[in-house]
TORKE-702440 format. One line per field, with one value per residue: chain; x, y, z of N, C-alpha, C, CB in turn. Coordinates in pm, 1 decimal, padded with zeros to 6 digits. Atoms other than C-alpha are relative to their C-alpha. Glycine has a CB too. Example, Ala and Ser with C-alpha at 12.3 -4.5 7.8 and 13.67 -1.06 7.14 Angstrom:
// residues 2
cadena: A:A
nX: 00089.0:-00082.0
nY: -00119.0:-00119.0
nZ: 00000.0:-00006.0
caX: 01230.0:01367.0
caY: -00450.0:-00106.0
caZ: 00780.0:00714.0
cX: 00090.0:-00077.0
cY: 00120.0:00109.0
cZ: 00000.0:00073.0
cbX: -00099.2:00041.4
cbY: 00002.7:00046.2
cbZ: 00124.6:-00141.5
//
This chain:
// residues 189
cadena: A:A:A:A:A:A:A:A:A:A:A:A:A:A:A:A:A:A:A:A:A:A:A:A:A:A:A:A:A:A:A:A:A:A:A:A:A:A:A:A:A:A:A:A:A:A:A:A:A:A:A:A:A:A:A:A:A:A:A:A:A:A:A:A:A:A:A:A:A:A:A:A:A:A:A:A:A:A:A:A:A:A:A:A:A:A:A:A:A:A:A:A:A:A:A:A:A:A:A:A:A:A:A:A:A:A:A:A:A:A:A:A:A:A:A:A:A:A:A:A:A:A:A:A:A:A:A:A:A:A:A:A:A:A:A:A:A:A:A:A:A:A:A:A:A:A:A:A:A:A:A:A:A:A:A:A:A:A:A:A:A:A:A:A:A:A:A:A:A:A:A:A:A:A:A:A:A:A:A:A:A:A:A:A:A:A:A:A:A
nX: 00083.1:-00053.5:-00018.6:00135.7:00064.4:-00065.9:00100.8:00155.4:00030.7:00012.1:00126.7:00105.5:-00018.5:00054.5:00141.7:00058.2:-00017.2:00075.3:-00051.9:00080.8:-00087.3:-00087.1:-00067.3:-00098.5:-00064.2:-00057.0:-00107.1:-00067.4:00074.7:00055.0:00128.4:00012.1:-00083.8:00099.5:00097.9:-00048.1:00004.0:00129.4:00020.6:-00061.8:00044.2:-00049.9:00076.7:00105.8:00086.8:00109.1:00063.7:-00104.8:-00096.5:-00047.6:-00071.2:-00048.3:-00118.1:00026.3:-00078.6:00055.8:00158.5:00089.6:00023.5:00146.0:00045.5:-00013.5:00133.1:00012.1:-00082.8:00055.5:00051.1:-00102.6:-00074.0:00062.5:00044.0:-00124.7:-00026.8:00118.3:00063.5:-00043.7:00060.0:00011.7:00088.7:-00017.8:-00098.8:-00096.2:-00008.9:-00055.0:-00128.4:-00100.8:00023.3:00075.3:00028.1:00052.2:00107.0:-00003.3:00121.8:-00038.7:-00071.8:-00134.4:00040.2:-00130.7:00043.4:-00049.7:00024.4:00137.8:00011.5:-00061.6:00136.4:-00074.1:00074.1:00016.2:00125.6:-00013.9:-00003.2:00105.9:00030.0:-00105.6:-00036.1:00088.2:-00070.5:00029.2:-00035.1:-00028.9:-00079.9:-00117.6:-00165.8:-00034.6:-00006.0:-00078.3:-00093.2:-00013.8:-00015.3:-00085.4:-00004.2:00136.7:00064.8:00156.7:00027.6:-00049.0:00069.0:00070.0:00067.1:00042.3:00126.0:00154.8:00102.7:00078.9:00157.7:00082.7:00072.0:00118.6:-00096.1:00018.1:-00087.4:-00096.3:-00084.4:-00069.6:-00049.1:-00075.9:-00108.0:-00055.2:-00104.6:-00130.5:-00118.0:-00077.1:-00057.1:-00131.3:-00053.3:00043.1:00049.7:-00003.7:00121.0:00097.3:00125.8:00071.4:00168.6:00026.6:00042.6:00078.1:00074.3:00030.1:00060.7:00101.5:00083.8:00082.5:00130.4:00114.4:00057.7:00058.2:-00034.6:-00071.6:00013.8
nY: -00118.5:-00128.1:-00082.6:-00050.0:00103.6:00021.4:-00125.8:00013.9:00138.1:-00051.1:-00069.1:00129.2:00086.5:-00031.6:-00055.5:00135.2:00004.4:-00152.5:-00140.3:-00146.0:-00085.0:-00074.0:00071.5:00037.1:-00143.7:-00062.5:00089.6:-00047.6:00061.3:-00069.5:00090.2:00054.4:00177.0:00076.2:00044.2:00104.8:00106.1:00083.0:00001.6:00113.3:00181.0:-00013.6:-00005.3:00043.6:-00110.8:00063.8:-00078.7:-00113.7:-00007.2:00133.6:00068.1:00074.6:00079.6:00126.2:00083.0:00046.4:00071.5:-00121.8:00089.9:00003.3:-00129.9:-00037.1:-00073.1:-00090.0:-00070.2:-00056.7:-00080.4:-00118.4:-00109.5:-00092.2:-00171.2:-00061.5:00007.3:-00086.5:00173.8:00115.2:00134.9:00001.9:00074.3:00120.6:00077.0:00054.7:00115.2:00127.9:-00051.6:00008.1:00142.0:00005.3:00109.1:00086.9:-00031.7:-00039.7:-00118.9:00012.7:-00084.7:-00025.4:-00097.9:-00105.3:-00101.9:-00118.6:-00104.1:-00079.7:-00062.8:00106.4:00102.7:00117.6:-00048.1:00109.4:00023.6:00121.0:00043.8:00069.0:00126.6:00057.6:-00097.6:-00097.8:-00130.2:-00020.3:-00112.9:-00078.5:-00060.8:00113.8:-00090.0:00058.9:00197.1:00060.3:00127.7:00036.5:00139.0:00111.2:-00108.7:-00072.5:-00102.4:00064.1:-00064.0:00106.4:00094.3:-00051.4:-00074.1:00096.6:00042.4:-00068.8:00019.0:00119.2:00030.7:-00077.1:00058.4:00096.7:00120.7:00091.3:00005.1:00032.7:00038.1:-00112.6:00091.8:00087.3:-00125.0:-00053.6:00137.8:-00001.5:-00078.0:00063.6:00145.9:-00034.0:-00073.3:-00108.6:-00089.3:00018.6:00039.5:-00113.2:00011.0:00139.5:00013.7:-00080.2:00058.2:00127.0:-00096.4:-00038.0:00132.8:-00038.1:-00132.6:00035.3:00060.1:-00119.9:-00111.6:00111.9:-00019.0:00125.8:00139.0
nZ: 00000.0:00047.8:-00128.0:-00050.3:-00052.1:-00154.7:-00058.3:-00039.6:-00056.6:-00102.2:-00036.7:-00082.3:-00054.6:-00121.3:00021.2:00060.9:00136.2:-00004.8:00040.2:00109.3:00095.1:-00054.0:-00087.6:00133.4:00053.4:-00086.5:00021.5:00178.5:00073.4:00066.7:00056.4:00114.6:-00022.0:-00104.3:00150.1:00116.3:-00068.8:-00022.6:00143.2:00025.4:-00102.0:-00139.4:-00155.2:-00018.8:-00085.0:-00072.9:00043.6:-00047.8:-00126.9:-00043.1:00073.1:-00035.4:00031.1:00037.1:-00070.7:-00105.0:00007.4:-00111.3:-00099.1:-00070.1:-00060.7:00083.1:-00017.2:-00102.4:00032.8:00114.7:-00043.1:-00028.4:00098.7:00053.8:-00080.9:00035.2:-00095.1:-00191.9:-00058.7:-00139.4:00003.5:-00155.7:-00016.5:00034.0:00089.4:-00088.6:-00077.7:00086.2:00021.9:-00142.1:-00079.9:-00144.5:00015.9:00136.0:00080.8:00137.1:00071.5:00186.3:00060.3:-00059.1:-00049.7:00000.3:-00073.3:00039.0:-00087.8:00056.5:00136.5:00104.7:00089.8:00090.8:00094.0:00089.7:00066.1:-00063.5:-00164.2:-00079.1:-00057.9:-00068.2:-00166.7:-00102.7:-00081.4:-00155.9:-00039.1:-00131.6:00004.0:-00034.3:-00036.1:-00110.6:-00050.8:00152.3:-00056.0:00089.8:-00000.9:00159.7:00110.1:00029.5:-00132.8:-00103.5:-00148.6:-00113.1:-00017.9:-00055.7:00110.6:00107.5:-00045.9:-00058.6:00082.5:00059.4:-00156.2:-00013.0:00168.7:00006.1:-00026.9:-00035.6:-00145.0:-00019.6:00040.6:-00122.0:-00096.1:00085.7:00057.8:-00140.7:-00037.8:00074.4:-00053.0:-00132.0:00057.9:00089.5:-00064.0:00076.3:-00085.0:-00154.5:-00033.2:00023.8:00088.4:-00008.4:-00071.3:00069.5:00064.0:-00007.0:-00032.4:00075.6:00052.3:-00150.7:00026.8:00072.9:-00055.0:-00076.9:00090.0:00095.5:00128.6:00001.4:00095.6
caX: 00000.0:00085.5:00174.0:-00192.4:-00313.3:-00055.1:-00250.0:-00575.9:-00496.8:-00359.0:-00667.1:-00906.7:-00720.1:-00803.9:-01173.3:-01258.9:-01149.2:-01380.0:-01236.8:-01421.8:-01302.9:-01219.1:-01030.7:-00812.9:-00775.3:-00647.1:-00374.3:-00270.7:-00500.0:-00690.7:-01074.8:-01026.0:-00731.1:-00998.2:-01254.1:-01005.2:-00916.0:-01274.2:-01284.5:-01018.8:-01159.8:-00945.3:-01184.6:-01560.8:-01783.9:-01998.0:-02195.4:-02130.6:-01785.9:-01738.9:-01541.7:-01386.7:-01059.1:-01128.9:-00850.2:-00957.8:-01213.2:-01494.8:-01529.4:-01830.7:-01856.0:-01815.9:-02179.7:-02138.2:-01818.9:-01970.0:-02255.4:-02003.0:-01848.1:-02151.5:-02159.0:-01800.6:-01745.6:-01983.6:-02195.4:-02151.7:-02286.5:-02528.1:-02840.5:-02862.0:-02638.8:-02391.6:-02453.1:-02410.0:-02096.0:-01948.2:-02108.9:-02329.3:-02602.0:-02812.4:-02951.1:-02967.0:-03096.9:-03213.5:-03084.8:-02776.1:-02852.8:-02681.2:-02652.3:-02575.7:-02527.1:-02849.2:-02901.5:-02691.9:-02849.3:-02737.5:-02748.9:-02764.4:-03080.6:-03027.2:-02985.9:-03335.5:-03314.8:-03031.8:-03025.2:-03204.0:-03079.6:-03102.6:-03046.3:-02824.0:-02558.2:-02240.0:-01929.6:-01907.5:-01982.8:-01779.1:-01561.1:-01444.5:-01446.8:-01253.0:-01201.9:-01589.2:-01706.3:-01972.8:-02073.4:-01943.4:-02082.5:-02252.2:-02418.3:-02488.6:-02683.7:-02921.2:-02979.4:-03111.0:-03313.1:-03435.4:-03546.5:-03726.2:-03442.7:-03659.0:-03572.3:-03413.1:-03226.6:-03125.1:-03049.0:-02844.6:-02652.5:-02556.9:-02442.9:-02179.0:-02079.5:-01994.5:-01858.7:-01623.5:-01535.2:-01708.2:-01911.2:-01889.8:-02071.2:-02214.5:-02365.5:-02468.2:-02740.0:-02750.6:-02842.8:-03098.4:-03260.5:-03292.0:-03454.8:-03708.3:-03813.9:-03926.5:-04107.9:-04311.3:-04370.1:-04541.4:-04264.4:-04121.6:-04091.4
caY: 00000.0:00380.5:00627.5:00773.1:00407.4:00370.4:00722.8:00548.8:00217.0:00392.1:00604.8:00313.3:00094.5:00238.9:00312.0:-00088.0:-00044.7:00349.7:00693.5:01049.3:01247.4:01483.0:01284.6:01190.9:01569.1:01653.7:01386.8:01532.4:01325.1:01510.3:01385.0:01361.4:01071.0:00955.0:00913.9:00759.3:00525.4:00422.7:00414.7:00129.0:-00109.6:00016.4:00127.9:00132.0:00400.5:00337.9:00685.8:01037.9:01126.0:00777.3:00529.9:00185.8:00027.7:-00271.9:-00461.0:-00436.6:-00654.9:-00488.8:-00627.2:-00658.9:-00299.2:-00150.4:-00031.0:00126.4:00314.4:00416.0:00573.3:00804.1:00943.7:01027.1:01314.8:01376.5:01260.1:01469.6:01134.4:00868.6:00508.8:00506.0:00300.8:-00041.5:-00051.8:00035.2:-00209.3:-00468.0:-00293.0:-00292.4:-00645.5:-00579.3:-00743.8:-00979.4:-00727.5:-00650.3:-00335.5:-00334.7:-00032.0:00181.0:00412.5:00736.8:01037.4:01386.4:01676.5:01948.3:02096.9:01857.5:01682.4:01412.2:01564.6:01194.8:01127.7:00760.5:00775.7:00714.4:00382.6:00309.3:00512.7:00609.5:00970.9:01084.1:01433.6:01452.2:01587.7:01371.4:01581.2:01424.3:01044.0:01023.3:00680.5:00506.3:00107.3:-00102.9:00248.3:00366.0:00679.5:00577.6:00674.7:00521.4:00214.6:00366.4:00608.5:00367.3:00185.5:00438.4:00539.8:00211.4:00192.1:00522.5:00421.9:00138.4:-00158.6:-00453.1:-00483.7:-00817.4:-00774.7:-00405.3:-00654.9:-00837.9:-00522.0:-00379.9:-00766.2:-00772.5:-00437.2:-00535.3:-00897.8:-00704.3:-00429.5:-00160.8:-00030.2:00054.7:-00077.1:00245.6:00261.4:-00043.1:00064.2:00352.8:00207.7:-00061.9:00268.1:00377.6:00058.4:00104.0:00439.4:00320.4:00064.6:00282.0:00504.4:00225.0:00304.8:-00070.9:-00304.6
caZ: 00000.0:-00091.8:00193.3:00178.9:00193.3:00554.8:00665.0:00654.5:00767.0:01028.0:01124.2:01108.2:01226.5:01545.2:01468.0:01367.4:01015.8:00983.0:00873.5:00797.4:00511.6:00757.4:00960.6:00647.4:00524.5:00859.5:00861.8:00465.2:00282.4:00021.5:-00044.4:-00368.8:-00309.2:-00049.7:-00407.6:-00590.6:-00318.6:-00337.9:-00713.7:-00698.9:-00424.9:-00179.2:00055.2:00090.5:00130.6:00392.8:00374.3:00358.5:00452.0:00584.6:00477.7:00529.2:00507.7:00305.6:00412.8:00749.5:00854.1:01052.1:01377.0:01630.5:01714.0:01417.7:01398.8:01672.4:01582.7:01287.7:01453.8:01683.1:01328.4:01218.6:01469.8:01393.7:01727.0:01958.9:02022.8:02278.3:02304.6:02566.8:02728.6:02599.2:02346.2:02610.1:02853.8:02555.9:02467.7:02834.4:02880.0:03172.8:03036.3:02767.5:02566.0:02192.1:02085.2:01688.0:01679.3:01863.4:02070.2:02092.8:02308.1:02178.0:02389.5:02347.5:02056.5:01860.0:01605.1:01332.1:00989.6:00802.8:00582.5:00696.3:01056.4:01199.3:01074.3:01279.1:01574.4:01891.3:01964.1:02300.8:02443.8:02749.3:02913.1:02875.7:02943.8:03316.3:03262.1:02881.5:02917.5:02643.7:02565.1:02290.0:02133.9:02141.1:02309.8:02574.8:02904.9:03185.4:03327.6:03583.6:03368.0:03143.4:03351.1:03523.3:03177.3:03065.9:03399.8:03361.5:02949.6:03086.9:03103.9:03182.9:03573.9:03570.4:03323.7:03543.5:03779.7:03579.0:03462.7:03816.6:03918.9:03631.1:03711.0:04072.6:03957.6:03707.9:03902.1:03668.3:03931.1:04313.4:04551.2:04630.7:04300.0:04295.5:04589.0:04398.2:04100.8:04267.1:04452.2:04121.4:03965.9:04333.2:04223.3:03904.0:03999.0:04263.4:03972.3:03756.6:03482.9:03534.2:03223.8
cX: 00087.4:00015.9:-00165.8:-00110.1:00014.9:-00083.8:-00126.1:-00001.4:00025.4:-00105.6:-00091.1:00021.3:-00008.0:-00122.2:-00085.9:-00016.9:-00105.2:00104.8:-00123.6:00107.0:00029.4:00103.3:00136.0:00055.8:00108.7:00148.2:00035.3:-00033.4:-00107.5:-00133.3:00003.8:00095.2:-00100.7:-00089.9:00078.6:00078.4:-00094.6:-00000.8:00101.5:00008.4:00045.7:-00086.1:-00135.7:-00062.4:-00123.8:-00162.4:00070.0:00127.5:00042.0:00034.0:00041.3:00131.2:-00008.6:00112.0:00032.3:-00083.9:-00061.3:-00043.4:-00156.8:-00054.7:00036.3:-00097.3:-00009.8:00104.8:-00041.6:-00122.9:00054.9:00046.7:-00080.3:-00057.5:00113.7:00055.9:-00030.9:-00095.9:00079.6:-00078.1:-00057.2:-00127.8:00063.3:00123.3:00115.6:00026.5:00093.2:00151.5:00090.7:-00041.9:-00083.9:-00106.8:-00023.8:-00093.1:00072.4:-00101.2:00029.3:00064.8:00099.2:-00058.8:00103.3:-00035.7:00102.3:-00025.6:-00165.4:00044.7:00049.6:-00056.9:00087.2:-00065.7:-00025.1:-00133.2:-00018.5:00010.6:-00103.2:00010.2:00162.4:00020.0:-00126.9:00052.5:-00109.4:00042.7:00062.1:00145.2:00139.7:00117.5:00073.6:00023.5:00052.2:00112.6:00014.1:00026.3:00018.8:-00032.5:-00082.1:-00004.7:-00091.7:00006.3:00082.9:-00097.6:-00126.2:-00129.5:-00063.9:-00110.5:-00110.6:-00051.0:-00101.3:-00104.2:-00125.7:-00129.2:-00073.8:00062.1:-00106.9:00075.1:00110.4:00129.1:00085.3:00070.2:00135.8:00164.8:00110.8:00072.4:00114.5:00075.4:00047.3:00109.7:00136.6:00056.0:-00014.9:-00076.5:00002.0:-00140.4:-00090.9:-00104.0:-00057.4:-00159.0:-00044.0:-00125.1:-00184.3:-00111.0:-00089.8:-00122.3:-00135.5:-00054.8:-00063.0:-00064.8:-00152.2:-00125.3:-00092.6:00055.1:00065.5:-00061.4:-00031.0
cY: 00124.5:00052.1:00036.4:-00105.4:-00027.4:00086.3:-00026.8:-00132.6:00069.5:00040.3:-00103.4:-00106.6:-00005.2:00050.3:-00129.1:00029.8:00148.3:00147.9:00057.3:00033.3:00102.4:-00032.9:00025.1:00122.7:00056.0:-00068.8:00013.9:-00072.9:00088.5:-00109.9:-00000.1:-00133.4:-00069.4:-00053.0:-00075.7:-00088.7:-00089.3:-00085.8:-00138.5:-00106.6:00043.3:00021.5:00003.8:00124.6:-00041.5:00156.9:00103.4:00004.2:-00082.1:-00096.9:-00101.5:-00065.0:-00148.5:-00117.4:-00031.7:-00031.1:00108.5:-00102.9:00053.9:00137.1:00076.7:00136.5:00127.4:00142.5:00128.1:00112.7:00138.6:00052.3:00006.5:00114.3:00038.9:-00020.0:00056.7:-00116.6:-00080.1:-00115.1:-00003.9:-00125.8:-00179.3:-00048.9:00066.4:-00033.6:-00117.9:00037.8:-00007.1:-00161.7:-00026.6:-00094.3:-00072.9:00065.0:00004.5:00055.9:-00028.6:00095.6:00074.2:00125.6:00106.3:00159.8:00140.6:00101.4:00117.5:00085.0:-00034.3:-00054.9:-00064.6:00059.9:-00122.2:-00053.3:-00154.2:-00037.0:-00040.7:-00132.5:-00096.1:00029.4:00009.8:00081.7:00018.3:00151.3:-00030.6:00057.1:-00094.1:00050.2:-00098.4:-00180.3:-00065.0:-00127.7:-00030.2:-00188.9:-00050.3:00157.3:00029.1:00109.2:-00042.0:00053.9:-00120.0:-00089.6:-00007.6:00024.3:-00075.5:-00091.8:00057.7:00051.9:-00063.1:-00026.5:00112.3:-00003.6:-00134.8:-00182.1:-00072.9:-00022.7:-00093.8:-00002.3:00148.9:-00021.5:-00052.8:00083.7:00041.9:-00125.2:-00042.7:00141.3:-00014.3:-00143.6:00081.0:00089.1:00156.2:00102.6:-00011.3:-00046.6:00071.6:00047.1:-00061.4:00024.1:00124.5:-00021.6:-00112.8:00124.1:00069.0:-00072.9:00021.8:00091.8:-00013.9:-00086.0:00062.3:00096.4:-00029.7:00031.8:-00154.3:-00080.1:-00144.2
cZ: 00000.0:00148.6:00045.9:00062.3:00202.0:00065.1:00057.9:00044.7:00163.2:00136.9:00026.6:00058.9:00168.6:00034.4:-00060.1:-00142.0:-00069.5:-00002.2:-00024.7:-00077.7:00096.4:00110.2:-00081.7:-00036.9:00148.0:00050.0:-00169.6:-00089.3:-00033.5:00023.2:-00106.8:-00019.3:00095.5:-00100.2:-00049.2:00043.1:-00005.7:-00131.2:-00040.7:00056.5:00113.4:00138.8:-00049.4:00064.8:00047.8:00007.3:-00005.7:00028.3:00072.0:-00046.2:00128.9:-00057.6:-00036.3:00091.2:00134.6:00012.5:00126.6:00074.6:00047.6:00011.1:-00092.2:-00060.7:00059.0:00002.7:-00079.5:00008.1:00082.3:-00126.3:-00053.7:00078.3:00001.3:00151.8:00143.9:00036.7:00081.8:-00030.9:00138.2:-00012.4:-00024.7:-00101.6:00040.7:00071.0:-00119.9:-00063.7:00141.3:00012.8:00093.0:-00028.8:-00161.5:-00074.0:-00156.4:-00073.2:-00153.2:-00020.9:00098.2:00032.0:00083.7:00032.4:-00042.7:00097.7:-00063.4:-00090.8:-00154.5:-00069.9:-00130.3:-00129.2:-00105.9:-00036.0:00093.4:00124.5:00060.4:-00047.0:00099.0:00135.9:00025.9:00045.8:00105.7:00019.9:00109.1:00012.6:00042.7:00039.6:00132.7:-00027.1:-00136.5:00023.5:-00164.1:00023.7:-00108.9:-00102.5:-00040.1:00057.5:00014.4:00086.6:00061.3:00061.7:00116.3:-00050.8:-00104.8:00054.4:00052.2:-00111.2:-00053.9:00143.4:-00019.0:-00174.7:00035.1:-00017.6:00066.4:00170.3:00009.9:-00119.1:00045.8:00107.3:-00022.9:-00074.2:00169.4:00076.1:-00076.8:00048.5:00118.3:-00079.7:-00119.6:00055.6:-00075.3:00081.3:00135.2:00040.8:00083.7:-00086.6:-00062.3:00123.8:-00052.4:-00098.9:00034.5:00082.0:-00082.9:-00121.6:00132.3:-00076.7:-00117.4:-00033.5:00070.9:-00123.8:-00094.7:-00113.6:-00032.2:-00134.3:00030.0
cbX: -00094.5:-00103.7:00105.1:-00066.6:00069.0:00168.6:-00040.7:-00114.6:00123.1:00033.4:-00055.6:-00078.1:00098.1:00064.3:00001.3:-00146.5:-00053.0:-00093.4:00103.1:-00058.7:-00070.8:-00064.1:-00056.5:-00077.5:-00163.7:-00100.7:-00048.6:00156.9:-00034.0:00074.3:-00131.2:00024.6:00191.7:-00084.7:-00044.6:00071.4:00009.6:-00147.8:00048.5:00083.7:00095.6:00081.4:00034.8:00003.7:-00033.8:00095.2:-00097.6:-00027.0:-00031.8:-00051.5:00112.4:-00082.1:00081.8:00017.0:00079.2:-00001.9:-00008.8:-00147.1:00127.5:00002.8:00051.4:00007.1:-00082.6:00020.0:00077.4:-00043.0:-00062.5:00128.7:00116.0:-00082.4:-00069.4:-00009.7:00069.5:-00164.3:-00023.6:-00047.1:00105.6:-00051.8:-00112.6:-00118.2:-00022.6:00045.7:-00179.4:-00117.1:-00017.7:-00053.4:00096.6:-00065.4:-00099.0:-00068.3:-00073.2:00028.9:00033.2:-00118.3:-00087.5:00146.7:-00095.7:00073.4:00005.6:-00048.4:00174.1:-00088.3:00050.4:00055.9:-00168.9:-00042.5:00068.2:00067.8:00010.8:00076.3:00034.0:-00145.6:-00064.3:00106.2:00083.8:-00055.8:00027.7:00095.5:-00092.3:-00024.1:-00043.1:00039.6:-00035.8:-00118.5:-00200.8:00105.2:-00086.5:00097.6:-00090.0:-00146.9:00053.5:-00118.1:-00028.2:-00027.6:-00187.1:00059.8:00092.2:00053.4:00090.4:00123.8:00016.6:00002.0:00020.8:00120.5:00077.2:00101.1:00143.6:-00104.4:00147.6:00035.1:-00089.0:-00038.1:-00023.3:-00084.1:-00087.4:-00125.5:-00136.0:-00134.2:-00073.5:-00028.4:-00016.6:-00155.6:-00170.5:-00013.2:00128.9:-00080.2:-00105.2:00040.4:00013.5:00051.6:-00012.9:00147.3:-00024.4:00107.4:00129.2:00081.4:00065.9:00108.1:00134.4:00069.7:00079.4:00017.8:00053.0:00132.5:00094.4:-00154.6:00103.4:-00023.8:00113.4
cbY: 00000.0:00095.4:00155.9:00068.4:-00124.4:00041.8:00094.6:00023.7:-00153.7:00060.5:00095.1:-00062.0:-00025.7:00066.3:00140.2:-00050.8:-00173.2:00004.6:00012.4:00169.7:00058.3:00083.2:-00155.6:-00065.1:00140.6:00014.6:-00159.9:-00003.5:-00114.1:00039.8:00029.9:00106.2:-00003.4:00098.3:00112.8:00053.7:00025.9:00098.4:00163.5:00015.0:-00182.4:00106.4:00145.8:-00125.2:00122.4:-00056.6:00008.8:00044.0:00058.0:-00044.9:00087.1:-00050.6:00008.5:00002.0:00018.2:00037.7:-00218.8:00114.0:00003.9:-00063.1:00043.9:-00104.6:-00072.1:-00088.7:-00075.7:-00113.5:-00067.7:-00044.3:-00010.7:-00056.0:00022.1:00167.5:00004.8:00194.2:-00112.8:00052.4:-00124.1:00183.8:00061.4:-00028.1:00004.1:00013.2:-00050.2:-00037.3:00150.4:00124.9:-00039.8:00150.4:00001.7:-00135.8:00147.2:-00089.9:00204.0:00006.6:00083.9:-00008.3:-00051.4:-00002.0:-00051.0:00035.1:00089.1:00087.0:00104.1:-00090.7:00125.8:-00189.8:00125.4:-00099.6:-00005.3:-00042.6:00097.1:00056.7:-00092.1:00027.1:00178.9:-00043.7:00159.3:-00112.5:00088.9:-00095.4:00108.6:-00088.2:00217.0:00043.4:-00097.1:00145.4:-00149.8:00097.1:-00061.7:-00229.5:-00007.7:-00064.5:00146.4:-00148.3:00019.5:00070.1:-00083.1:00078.8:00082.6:-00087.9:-00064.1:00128.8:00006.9:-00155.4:00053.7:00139.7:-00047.6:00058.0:00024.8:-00073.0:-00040.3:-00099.0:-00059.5:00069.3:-00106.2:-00045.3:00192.3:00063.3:-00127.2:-00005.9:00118.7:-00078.8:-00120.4:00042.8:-00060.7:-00048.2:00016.7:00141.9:-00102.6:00073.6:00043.0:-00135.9:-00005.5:00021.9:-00049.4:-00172.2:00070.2:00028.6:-00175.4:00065.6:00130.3:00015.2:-00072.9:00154.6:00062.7:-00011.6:00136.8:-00084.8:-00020.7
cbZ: 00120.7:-00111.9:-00035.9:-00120.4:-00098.9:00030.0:-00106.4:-00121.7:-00064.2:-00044.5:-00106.6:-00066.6:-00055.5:00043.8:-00113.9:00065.7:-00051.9:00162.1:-00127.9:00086.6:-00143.8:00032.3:00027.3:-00138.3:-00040.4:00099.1:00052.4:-00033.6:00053.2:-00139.6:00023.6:-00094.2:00098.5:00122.5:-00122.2:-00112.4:00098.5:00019.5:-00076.9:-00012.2:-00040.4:-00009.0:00112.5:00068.3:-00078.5:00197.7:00048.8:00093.7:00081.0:00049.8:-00085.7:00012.6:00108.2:-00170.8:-00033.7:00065.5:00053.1:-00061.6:00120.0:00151.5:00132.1:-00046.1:00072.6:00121.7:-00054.5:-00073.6:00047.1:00085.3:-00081.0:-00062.1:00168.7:-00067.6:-00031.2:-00039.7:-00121.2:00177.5:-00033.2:00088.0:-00097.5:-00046.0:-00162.8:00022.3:00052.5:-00139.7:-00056.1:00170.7:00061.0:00059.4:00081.4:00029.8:00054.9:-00062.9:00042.3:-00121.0:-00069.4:-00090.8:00066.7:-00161.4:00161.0:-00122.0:00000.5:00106.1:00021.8:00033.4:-00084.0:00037.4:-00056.0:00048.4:-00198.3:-00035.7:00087.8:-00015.5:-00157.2:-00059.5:00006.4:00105.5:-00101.3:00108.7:00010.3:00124.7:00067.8:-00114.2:00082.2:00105.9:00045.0:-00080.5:00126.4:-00054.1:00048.6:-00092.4:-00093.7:00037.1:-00002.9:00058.9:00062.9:00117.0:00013.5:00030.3:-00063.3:-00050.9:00067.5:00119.7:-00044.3:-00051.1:00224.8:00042.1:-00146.2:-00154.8:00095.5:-00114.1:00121.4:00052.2:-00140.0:00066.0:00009.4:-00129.3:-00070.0:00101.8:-00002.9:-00175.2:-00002.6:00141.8:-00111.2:-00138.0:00022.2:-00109.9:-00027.1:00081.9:00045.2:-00008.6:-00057.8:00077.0:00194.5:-00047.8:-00020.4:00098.3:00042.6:-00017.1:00011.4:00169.1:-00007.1:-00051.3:00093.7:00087.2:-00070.2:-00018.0:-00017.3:00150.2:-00057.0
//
């Protein structure tokens, strides 16, 4: 491979095989060598401004990657589909659900069928896992409690994070206080 090819293996190779064109321009890669990368197999335009490094394979979380660069990186991985990304528990959302600070908004024709955007405020609970932005595991779970997480499987979340050491066991009664209150409230799944 060419130097511009090394540039972008580079880049996605730390993004599960995923580049933006502005990613690429900002590391001295033109978008027009980014087109006529495409134009010869080399890579794979996945939409817009996004691209793939053929010759990397796209792993499990890929999806999910892919959703963070379509906010250019102001998005996060939150709720359910980052429990199942940290592991906590046995879910599988159809679609990836993703939290933009307010006022933010996803300009991709295609995104509703892929995403559940969320409004909040992530600055404090931003973490990162296998090179995603997400909330922290915490955070991650009182979201999915407060969206309506099925209890045991809320249960089920807050007992891996203890058992792995993702969450204290402060907010662990935190958490299960939090799971209480929406029960009471009749918002329980």
């Amino acid at each position: 491979m060419g130097r511009i090819s090394e540039t972008l293996v580079e880049i996605a190779g730390e993004q599960h095989g995923l580049f933006t064109v502005e990613q690429a321009r900002q590391r001295g890669v033109s978008p027009g060598s980014v087109r006529t990368l495409a134009s010869r197999g080399q890579l794979e335009r996945r939409s817009q401004g996004l691209y793939r490094v053929r010759a990397l394979p796209l792993g499990p979380d890929a999806e999910l990657m892919e959703a963070v660069l379509w906010t250019e990186g102001r998005g996060v991985i939150i709720g359910e589909s980052a429990l199942a990304l940290w592991g906590l528990a046995d879910v599988n959302p159809r679609r990836v659900h993703l939290g933009l600070p307010p006022g933010d908004r996803i300009r991709r024709v295609d995104a509703h069928r892929f995403l559940i955007r969320h409004v909040a405020d992530l600055d404090a609970d931003r973490d990162e896992h296998r090179g995603i932005p997400t909330l922290t595991p915490r955070r991650s779970l009182e979201d999915a409690i407060l969206q309506g997480l099925p209890g045991d499987l809320a249960v089920q979340g807050i007992e891996s994070g203890l058992r792995q050491g993702r969450i204290s066991d402060r907010s662990a009664v935190d958490l299960r206080l939090c799971l209480d209150r929406r029960a009471r409230s009749g918002l329980s799944a």
